[in-house]
N, C-alpha and C positions, 0 to 999 in steps of 0.2 A: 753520497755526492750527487747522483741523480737524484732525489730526491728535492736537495739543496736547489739543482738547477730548475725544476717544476715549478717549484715555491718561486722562486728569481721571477720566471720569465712569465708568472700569472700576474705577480704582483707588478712590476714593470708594464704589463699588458691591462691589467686594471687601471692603474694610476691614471695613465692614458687614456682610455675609455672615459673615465671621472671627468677629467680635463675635457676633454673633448663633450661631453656631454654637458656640461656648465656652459661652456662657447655657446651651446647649441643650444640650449634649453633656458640658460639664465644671463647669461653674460651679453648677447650679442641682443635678446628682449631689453632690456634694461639700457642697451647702446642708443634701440630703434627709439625708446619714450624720452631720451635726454631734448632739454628744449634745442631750439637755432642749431649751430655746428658741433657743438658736444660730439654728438653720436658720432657721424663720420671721422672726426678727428681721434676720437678713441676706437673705432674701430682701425684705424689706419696704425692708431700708436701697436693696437692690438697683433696687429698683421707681422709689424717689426721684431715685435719682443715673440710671439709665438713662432713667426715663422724663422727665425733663426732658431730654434731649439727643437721644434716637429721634426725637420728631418733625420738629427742623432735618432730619436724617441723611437718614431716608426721605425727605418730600418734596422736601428739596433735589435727594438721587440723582433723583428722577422728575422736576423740573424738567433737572438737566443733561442726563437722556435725551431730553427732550421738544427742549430745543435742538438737541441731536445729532440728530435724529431727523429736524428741520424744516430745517438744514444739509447734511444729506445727500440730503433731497428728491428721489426721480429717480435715487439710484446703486445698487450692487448693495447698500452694507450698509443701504440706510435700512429695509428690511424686520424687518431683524433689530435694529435700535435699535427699531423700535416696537413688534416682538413682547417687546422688554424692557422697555419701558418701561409698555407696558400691564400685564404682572406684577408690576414695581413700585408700579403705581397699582392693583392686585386687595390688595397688599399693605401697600399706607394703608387701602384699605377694609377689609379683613379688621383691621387694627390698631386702628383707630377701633369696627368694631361689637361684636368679638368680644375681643381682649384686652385693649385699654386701660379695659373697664370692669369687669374684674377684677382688674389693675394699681392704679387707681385707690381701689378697696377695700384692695388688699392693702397696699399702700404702707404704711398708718395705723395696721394692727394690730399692736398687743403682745401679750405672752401673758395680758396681762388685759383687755382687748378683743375679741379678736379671735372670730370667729364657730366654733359647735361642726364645720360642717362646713368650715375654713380648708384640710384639706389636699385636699377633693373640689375645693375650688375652684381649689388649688395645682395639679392634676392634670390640671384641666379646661383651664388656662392652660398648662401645659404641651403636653398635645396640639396645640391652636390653634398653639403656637410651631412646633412640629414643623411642622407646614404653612406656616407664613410663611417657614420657614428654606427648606423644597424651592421655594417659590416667588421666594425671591430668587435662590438658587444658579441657580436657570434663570435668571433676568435676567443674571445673573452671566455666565452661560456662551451667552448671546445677544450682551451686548456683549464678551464677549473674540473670539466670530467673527466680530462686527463689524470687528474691527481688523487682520483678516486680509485 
């Protein structure tokens, strides 16, 4: 059954990573080259559809770690479930302070809305991602030594 749970909560923690790495590395490139409004309106559709489902995702992963974590109690991997599990929980708080309140703006705008500086702000969230990403991929790579 632990076992079972390791497996869960890697694979759940990778899927995520994947996701989140596409955002970041293919999805949101390919947003910036679309001609005229394209890009801002897909990244805005982008914000709606992702950000309604991120939040289950992350906190769920930092709950399954947190179980895995308290399960393993006492053995060699539980060190490296909780050094992952606390980077998943830097990476709800980093979500909550720093991108989800420029998420939550961007989501809304059209090209007749939306503010003069939308792509400083598009920029500024972008960075921020760039960091949430190296922060899961170590969580990531905490719970796959865990399984080892």
């Amino acid at each position: 059954m632990l076992n079972a749970l390791g497996v869960i909560t890697t694979v759940v923690v990778g899927v995520m990573v994947g996701v989140e790495f596409a955002v970041a590395f293919v999805m949101n490139r390919i947003f910036n080259a679309l001609p005229e409004d394209s890009g801002q309106l897909a990244r805005s559709h982008g914000g709606r559809m992702l950000g309604a489902v991120m939040p289950f995702w992350y906190i769920g992963s930092m709950v399954l770690a947190a179980i895995w974590a308290v399960a393993t109690w006492g053995e060699h991997s539980a060190g490296l479930v909780v050094t992952a599990g606390v980077l998943l929980a830097v990476s709800v708080i980093m979500s909550i302070l720093l991108l989800v309140p420029i998420n939550n703006r961007g989501k809304t705008w059209t090209p007749e809305n939306r503010p003069a500086d939308w792509k400083e702000q598009m920029k500024r969230w972008d960075r921020y991602h760039y960091v949430r990403v190296a922060v899961i991929i170590a969580a990531f790579a905490f719970l796959a030594a865990a399984l080892v």
